[in-house]
C-alpha positions, 0 to 999 in steps of 0.5 A: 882664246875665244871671243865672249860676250857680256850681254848689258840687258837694259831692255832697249838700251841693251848691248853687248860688252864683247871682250877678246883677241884681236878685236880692233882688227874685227871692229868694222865687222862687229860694227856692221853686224848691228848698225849696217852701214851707217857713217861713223866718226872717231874721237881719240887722243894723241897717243891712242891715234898712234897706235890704233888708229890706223888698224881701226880705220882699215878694219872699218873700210874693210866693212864699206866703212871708208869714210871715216874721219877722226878727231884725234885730242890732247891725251891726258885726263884735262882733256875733260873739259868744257873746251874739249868737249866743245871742240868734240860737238861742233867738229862731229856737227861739221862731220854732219853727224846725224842720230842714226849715225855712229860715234866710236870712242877709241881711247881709255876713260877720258875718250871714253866719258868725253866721247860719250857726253858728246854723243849724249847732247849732239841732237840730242842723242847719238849712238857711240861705240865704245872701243876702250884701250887701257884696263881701266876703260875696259872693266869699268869705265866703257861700261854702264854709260857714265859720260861727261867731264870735270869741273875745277870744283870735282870730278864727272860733276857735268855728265850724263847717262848715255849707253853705247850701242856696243862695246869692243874690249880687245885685250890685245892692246893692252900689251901697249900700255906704260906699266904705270898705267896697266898698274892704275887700271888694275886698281878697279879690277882689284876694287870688284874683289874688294866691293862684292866678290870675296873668291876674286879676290883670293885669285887676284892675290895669286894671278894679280902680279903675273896678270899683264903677261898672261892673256888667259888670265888678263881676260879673266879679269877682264870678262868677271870685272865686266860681269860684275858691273853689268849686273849691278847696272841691270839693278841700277842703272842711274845709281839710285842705291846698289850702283854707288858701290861701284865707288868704292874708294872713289870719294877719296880717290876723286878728292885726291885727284882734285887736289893733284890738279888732275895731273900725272902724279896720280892717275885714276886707278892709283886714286881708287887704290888709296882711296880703297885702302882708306876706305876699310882704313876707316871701316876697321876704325869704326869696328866694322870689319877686322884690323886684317883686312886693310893691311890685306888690301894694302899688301895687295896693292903694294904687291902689285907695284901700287900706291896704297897711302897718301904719303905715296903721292908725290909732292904736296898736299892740301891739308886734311880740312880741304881734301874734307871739303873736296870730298863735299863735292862729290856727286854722292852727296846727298842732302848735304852729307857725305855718303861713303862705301864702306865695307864689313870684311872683303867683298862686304861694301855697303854705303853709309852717310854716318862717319864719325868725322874724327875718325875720318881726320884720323884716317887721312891722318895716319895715311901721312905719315 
């Protein structure tokens, strides 16, 4: 298998997306080949520090990088806050990381946003890397250059628009992923089938439940997810219209989220496969698209070991006017109204503010039960 490259073209803040074998191995190499020798500093969390940590930092010496310090954080997706995010800014301040100098983001989505904001505000600018180590940080959130943290009142609602200089998606160490969370990444692999790509899906159908154990096919996933995200990005970098299609299942996945406490009873990617099955839930409701296509999505997800319904969520929920109201936080809103990804058959998502709000009870209704 052969290393491929996904060029982000954003005229000066262009990079490239590589995605293969063995990459953490080469990182000091890619790392040089564009940045030279310049001083570097890791943040990363508890998990991720040990199981590539050490093959990171000796790739990086192996390229007269030696020195290069880590700050190693509590996994999980709390560690997205104010606090975290302080610790981040003032321990690579005290690394005296200067705007030409490099921060690496070892880690999944977490780093990947929290590293990214931290590279965003230090002296206002400073370019990071990208190294994302689970499906889900590697086919959507490494690229396009979301950054930032949470809020008790939302998810992402502090952040910026920060792109990296490079990106490193080593499909090798996707193989030391829990099932669970190989499983909650695929969730955004399933969502670029579903938002814009009707044939990837198809594949998805068949290839999808043997994808952890094929590597041929796992970076086939992972190069179209990518290429996917980068065209619409080239289109709309800060999310003016196309862009907020890749949220798909988001506005519910979030509410969700927020409504779990951002806890292990639902991780991201299982939020974007409720909230992508509720999404054509509710499309089918209003007559946009065939009463099939949501029992597709969620035979898909089912297959695949994922949740599809709310009533899959362990515990207990808020009622339906709360998870309404957590919606209203959602940083898609515009003029007051909730704005949803919707979609007229597989691969057909479009973005409405015009729900009829019974029918959306109804959907969050049946998804109980």
């Amino acid at each position: 298998m052969t290393i491929e490259t996904v060029h982000v073209d954003l005229g000066e803040r262009a990079y490239d997306v590589r995605i293969g074998r063995g990459l953490i191995a080469r990182a000091g190499e890619e790392i040089t080949a564009f940045a030279g020798r310049r001083r570097v500093a890791i943040l990363t969390d508890e998990n991720v520090a040990a199981l590539h940590l050490d093959s990171l930092r000796a790739s990086l010496a192996a390229s007269g990088l030696a020195d290069a310090p880590a700050l190693v954080l509590p996994a999980g997706e709390a560690t997205k806050c104010w606090a975290q995010l302080g610790h981040a800014v003032e321990w690579l301040i005290e690394q005296r990381i200067e705007r030409k100098d490099l921060v690496i983001a070892l880690g999944g989505g977490v780093i990947g946003d929290l590293a990214g904001f931290a590279a965003a505000i230090l002296r206002r600018g400073v370019r990071f890397v990208q190294i994302p180590t689970s499906l889900l940080a590697q086919v959507d959130s490494s690229v396009g250059g979301k950054t930032g943290i949470n809020s008790p009142q939302g998810k992402n609602l502090i952040g910026s628009f920060h792109q990296p200089a490079l990106v490193l998606a080593d499909i090798d160490v996707l193989g030391t992923l829990t099932p669970r969370d190989f499983r909650a990444g695929y969730g955004e692999v399933a969502k670029y089938g579903l938002l814009g790509d009707e044939n990837f899906f198809d594949w998805l159908e068949t290839a999808g439940p043997e994808l952890s154990a094929d590597p041929v096919a796992l970076q086939r996933a992972v190069r179209h997810s990518v290429q996917m995200k980068a065209g619409i990005v080239q289109r709309d970098e800060t999310e003016q219209g196309e862009r907020a299609l890749l949220n798909l299942g988001h506005t519910f996945g979030h509410a969700l989220e927020s409504a779990t406490g951002y806890s292990d009873r639902l991780l991201h990617g299982e939020g974007v496969a409720i909230g992508c099955t509720l999404a054509f839930d509710l499309s089918a409701r209003m007559g946009l698209c065939s009463q099939e296509a949501p029992s597709r999505v969620a035979a898909h997800f089912a297959a695949m070991g994922l949740p599809s319904r709310i009533s899959d969520i362990p515990g207990d929920l808020p009622d339906d006017e709360t998870l309404i109201a957590l919606m209203g936080q959602d940083k898609k809103v515009q003029d007051g109204k909730l704005r949803f990804i919707l979609a007229r058959g597989i691969g057909q998502a479009f973005v409405t503010d015009e729900v009829n709000p019974d029918l959306l009870r109804g959907t969050l209704a049946q998804s109980r039960r």
